[in-house]
C-alpha positions in Angstrom: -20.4 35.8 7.8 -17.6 38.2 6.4 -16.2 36.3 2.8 -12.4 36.5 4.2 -13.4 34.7 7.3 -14.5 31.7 5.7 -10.8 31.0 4.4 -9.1 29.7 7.6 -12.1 27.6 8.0 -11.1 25.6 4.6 -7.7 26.0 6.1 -8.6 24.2 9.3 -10.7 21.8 7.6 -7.6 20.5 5.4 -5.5 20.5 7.8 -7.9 18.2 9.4 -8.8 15.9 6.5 -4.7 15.8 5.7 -3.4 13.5 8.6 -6.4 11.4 8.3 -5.0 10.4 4.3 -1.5 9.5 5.8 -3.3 7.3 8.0 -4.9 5.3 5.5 -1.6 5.0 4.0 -0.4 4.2 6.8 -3.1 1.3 7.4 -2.7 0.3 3.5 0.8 -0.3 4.2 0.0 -2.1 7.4 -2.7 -4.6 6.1 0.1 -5.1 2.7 2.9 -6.4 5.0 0.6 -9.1 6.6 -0.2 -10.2 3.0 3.2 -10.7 2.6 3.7 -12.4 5.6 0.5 -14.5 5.0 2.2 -15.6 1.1 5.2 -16.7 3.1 3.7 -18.8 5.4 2.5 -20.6 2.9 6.5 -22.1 2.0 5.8 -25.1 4.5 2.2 -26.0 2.6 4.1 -26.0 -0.4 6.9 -27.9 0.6 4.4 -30.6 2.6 2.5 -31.0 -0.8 5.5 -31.4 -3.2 6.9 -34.1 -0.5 3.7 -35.6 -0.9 3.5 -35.5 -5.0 3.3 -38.7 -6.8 6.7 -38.6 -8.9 5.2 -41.3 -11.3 2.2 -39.3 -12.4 1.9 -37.7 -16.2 0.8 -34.7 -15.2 2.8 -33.0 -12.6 2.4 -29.5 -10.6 5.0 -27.1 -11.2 5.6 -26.3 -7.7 8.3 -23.9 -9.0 6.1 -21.8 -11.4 3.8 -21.3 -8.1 6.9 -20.3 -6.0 8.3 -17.4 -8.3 4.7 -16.1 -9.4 4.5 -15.9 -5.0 8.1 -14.3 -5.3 6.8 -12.0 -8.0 3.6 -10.8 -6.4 5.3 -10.6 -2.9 8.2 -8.3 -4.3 5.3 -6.1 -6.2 3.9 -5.7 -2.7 7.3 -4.9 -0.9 8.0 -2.6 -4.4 4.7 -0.4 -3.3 5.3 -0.5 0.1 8.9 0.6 -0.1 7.8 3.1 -2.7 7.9 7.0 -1.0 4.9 8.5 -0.2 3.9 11.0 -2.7 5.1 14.3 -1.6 2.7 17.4 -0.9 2.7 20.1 -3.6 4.2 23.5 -3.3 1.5 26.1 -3.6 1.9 29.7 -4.4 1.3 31.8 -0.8 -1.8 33.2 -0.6 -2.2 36.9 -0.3 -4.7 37.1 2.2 -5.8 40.4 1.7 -8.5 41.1 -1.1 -9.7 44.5 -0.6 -8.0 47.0 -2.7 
């Protein structure tokens, strides 16, 4: 094999490998938003077991501490998601010719 020919094979083979990256952005981004929608189903749980706290006892769970660390880690999760993907580089052209 010829050593310029082997160039649009790298070529072809990144090209390849690229869209396959965005898809597993894509599917991070995917599997993140059912997180999300997974920590707010959990509001009615909450609510069902703070109905069902006994207001008399000594030691009582902070049902609002749990409900802003869920705030906080959902809005990290929306933060990344919402974030822009990073944007490719801008590479010199190549010259594409290397005999002299």
């Amino acid at each position: 094999m010829k050593r310029h020919l082997w160039l649009p094979s790298f070529l072809i083979i990144g090209l390849a490998i690229a869209p396959t990256a965005f898809a597993d952005a894509d599917a991070e981004r995917e599997a993140l938003a059912k997180i999300i929608h997974e920590l707010n189903t959990l509001e009615p749980l909450i609510k069902r077991a703070e109905a069902n706290a006994d207001q008399d006892s000594r030691i009582r769970f902070r049902y609002d501490w749990l409900r802003q660390d869920l705030k906080q880690i959902r809005d990290g999760i929306q933060s990344h998601i919402d974030s822009p993907r990073a944007q490719p580089r801008s590479l010199p052209p190549l010259r594409g010719d290397y005999r002299r």
